[in-house]
N, C-alpha and C positions, 0 to 999 in steps of 0.2 A: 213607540206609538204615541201618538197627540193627538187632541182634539183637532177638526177641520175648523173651518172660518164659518159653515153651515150652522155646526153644532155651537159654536158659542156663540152665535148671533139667535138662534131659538131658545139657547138656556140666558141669554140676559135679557130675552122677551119675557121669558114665563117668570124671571126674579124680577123684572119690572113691574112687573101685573100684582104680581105679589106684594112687592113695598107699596103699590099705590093702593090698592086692598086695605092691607094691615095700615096701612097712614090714618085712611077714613073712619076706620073702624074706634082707631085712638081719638080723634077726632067728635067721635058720637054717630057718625053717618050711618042711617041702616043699609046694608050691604045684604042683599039677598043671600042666604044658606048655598045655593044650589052653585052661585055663579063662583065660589070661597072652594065647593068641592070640584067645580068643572074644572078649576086653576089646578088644582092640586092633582086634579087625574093625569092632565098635560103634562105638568111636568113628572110625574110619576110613568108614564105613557112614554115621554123623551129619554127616561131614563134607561126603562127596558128594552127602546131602539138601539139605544146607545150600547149598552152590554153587546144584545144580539150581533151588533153591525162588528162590535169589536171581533166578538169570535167568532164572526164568516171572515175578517179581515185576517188573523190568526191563521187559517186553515187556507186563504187562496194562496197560490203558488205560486214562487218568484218568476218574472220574466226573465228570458234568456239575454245573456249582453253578450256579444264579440266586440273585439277591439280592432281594427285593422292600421296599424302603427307600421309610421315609418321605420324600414330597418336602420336607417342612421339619418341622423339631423346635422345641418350645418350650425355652427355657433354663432347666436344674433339672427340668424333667419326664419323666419315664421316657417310653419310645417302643421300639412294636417292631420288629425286626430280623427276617424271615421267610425263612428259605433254601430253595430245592427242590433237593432231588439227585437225579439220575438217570444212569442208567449200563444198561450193556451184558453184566455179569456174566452167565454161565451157573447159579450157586450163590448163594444168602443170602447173607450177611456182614455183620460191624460195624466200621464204620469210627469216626475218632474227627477230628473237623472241628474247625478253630478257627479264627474270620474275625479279620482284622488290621483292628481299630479304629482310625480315624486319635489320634492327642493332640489332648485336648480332650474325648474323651466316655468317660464311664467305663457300664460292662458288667456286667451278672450272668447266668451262667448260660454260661460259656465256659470251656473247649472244650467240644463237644457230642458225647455218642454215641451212633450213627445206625445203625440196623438195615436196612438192604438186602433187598428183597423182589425175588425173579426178575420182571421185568415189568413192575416197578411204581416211582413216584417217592414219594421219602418228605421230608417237611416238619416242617422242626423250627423254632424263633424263640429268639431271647433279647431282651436288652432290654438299650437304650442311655439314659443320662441325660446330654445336654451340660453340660460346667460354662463355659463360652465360648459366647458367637456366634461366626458366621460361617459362608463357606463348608469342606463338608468333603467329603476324598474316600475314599472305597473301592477301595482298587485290588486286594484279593488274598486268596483264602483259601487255606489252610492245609489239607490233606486226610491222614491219616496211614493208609494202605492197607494191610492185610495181606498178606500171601504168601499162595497157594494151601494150602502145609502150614502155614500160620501160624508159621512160623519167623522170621521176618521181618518188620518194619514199614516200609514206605518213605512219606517225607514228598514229598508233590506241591505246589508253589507254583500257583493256578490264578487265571490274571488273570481276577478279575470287578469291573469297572469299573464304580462307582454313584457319585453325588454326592447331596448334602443339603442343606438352610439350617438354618442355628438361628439362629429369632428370640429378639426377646424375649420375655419371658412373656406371649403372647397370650391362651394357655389358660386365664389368669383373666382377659380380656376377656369370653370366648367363656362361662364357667361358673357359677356359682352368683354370683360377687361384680358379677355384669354384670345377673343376673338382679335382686338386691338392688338395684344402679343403678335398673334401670327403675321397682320396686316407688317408691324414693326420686324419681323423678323424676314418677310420677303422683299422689303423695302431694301433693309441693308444687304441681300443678297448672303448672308451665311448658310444657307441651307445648300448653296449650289456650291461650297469650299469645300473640296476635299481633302485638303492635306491642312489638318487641322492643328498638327503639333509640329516642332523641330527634330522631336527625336524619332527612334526608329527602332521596329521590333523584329524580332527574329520570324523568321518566316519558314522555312526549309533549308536541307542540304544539298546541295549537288554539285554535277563536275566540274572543277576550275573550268574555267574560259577566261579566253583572250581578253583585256580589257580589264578582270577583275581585278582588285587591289591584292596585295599582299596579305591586307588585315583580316581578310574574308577567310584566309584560308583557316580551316578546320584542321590544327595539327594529329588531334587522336583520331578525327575519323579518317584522315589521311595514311595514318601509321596502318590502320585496319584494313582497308581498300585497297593500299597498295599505290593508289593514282591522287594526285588531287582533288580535294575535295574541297569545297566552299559553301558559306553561310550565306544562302540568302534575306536580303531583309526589306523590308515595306516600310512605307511610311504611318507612325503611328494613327490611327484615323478616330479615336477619342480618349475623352481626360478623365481625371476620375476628380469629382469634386465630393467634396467630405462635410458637412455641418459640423463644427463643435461649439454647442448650443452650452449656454448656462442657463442651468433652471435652478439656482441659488438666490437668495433673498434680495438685490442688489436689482433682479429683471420681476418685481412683484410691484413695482411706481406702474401706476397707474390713471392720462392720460382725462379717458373718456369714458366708452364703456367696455372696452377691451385691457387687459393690463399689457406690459410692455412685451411679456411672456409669451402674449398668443400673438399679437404684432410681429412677434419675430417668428412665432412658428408661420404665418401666413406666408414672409414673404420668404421662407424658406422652402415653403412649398409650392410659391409660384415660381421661382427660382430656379425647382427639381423642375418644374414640368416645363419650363423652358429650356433646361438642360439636355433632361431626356429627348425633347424633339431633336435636338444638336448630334444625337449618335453618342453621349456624354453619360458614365456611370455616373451614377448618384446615391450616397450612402449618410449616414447621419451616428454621431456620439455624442452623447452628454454627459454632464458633470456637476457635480455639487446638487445630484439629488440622492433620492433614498436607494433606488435601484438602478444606476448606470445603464445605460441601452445602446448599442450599437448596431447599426443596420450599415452591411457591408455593400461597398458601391453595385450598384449592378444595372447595365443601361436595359433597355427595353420599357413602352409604357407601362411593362404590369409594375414595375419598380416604386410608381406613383402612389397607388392601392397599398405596397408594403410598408410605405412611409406613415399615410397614413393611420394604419394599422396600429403601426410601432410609437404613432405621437398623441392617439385621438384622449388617452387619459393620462398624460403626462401634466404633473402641477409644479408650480414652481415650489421650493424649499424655502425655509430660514434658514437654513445652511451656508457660509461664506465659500466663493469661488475658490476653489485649492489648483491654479492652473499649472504649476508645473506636475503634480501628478494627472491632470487630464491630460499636459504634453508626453510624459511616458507613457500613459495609457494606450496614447493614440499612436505612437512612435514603434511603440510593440506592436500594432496590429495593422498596421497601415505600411507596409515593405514600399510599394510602388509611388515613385511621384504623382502628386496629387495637387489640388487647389483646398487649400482647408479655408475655409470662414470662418472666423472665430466672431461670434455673435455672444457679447454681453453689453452691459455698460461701466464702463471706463471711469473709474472715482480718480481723485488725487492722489490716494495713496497708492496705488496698485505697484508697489516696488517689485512684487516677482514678474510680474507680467513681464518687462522688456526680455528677461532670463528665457521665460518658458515660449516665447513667441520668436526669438534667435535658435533655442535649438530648434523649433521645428522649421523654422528657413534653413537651416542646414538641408534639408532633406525633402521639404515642401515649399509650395508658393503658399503664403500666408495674406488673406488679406483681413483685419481685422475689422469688424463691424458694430461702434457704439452706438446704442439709443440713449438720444440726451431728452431729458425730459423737458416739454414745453413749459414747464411753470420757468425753467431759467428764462428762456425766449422772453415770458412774458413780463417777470423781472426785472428785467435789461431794459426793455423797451418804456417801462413804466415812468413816469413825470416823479422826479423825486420832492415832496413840498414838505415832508416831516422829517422828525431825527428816526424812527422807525426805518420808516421807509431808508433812507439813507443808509442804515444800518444795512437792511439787506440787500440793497443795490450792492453796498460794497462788499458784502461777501459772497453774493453772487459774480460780481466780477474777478473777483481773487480767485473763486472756484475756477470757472471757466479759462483762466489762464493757467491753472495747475493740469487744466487737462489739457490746453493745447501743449505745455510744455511734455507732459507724456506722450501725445501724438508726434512731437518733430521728434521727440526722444526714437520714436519706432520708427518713423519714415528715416531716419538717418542709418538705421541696420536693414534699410532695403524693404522694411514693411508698409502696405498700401493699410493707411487706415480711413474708414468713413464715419463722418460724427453726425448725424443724422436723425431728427423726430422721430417717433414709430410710425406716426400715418405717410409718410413718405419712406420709408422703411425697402417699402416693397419693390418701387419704381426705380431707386437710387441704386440698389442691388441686382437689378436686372441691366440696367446701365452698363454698370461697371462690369459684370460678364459681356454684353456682348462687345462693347467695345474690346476689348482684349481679344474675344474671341476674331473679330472681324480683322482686328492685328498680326493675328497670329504669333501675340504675345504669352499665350495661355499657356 
């Protein structure tokens, strides 16, 4: 509880009146008896307002708040926050609300001030923008009440209990750059390809026929029948593409307002959902975090929502990339050929990598996917006029040669690698899918 802006504007009236009193008095000035005790009734008078107002303010009853919160927020996108109040007041009133935003989303338009109508609930909103995923909670708002004679403000704690998600940036799946996918993807004509693979899956059995190969034939279900029997087979009609994300200390550079981490989960998920339209399972592993996650391919759009699910609180580590056990990781669990991505970013030293990214060509199409950070870019491009600068021209250039010399290193064992910014990340990766796809290189 605190004083209002009422009450200390009539108590440093009545202290005013007071010192100019007691001044004159020091002075010699006759100062009438009566006008010395009229001062002192006032404020004696403001006093026992003050008390009383406190304890009708004490005794009135907190207004009711609901929350009505987003079930999930997109990261970086503004989202509204809708609150209802309602209360038991016999009079109007303005209160003045301020909801406690967990860390991790920032707010505009807080505290709020809220007019109270006799009868009636009144709804006001602000607006949250996540700079983080994950989950988040609301546990309490802040209500700061008048006094009956408005002497007085008192702050009420009111537990309203809400939770949230913030994903990743879905909301450009869902908007105008998903719309531009589709327009892209009926341009190139891939939706109308049916025979999307080279190889070929087992279909049914039955009776030899004329024409059939040899190879078709089914010798045990033949021994068992008695007559020839043969394997029918179809032409494969989707791929299974796999994520294997590092969320190790290496994808924690950070750009802009995004680190390199969610960059790649974005366009890994615009990715998925251009896949999944393709008829294409789509599954996801990770590595060099605290809890390993796998999400097994599975086509259909609910597969999108799964992905989600499985990435909205994933954070990147200080943990270094340990890729040949993410290659046996994934080699154990992943039987069927596949397209793996391998999204990290590519240093000089990465001496296991050519190792772990050969065995999984053995058995997978591998394309690997580095985010180089724009501070080289910007490095390179820069006018060198000091020994500083010079200094890191030139080890930015030795760098960037260590890595292209790792890149021909991969592309010479048959691996596609992309050395690519994070904000074009997303665009360069849907590229390189469909192109393949429309090849029916995939």
């Amino acid at each position: 509880m605190k004083p209002s802006r009422l009450l200390l504007i009539w108590l440093a009236l009545l202290l005013l009146i007071s010192l100019v009193l007691g001044t004159l008095q020091a002075l010699g000035a006759e100062i009438p008896p009566s006008l010395i005790s009229i001062n002192w009734g006032l404020l004696l008078a403001l006093l026992a307002l003050a008390l009383l107002d406190a304890l009708r303010l004490k005794r009135r009853p907190s207004p009711r708040v609901k929350r009505q919160l987003p079930g999930s927020l997109a990261l970086g996108r503004w989202g509204e926050v809708q609150l209802q109040v309602e209360h038991d007041f016999a009079a109007s009133m303005h209160l003045q609300l301020f909801d406690h935003v967990p860390d991790g989303l920032s707010f505009e338009n807080l505290p709020l001030n809220v007019e109270l109508q006799v009868g009636q609930s009144s709804r006001i909103s602000y607006r949250v923008r996540p700079l983080k995923r994950g989950h988040f909670c609301f546990e309490r708002c802040e209500v700061n009440l008048p006094s009956p004679l408005g002497l007085w403000s008192g702050k009420r704690l009111l537990s309203v209990i809400d939770q949230t998600r913030v994903y990743p940036d879905f909301a450009r799946l869902y908007g105008g750059e998903l719309l531009a996918v589709d327009n892209w993807l009926s341009q190139l004509g891939v939706r109308q390809r049916q025979r999307r693979g080279l190889g070929v899956e087992f279909h049914q059995l039955r009776e030899f026929r004329e024409g059939d190969s040899l190879r078709q034939i089914d010798w045990k279900a033949t021994a068992r029948q008695r007559t020839p029997i043969a394997r029918e087979y179809e032409d494969e009609r989707d791929q299974q593409i796999i994520f294997m994300l590092d969320c190790g200390r290496r994808m924690r550079s950070q750009d802009d307002e995004l680190s390199h981490f969610d960059h790649a989960l974005n366009a890994c998920l615009l990715l998925g959902y251009v896949a999944l339209r393709q008829g294409d399972a789509v599954g996801l592993s990770t590595f060099a975090d605290d809890k390993p996650r796998h999400v097994v391919p599975v086509k259909g759009s609910g597969q999108l929502n799964v992905l989600l699910n499985a990435v909205y609180d994933l954070e990147s580590t200080q943990r270094p990339a340990d890729y040949h056990a993410a290659a046996n990781q994934l080699l154990a669990r992943q039987q069927r050929r596949a397209l793996v991505v391998l999204v990290t970013n590519l240093r000089d030293d990465d001496d296991q990598l050519p190792g772990a990214v050969k065995r999984l060509s053995a058995q997978h199409r591998v394309l690997v996917a580095s985010l180089r950070e724009e501070a080289l870019d910007t490095l390179r491009q820069t006018p060198v006029q000091t020994l500083p600068e010079a200094l890191a021209y030139c080890g930015t250039v030795t760098y960037l040669n260590e890595r292209t010399e790792l890149h021909e290193q991969l592309n010479a064992h048959g691996v596609t690698v992309m050395d690519v910014r994070p904000a074009e990340f997303g665009a360069a990766l849907v590229t390189r899918y469909l192109d393949w796809k429309k090849s029916a290189t995939l």
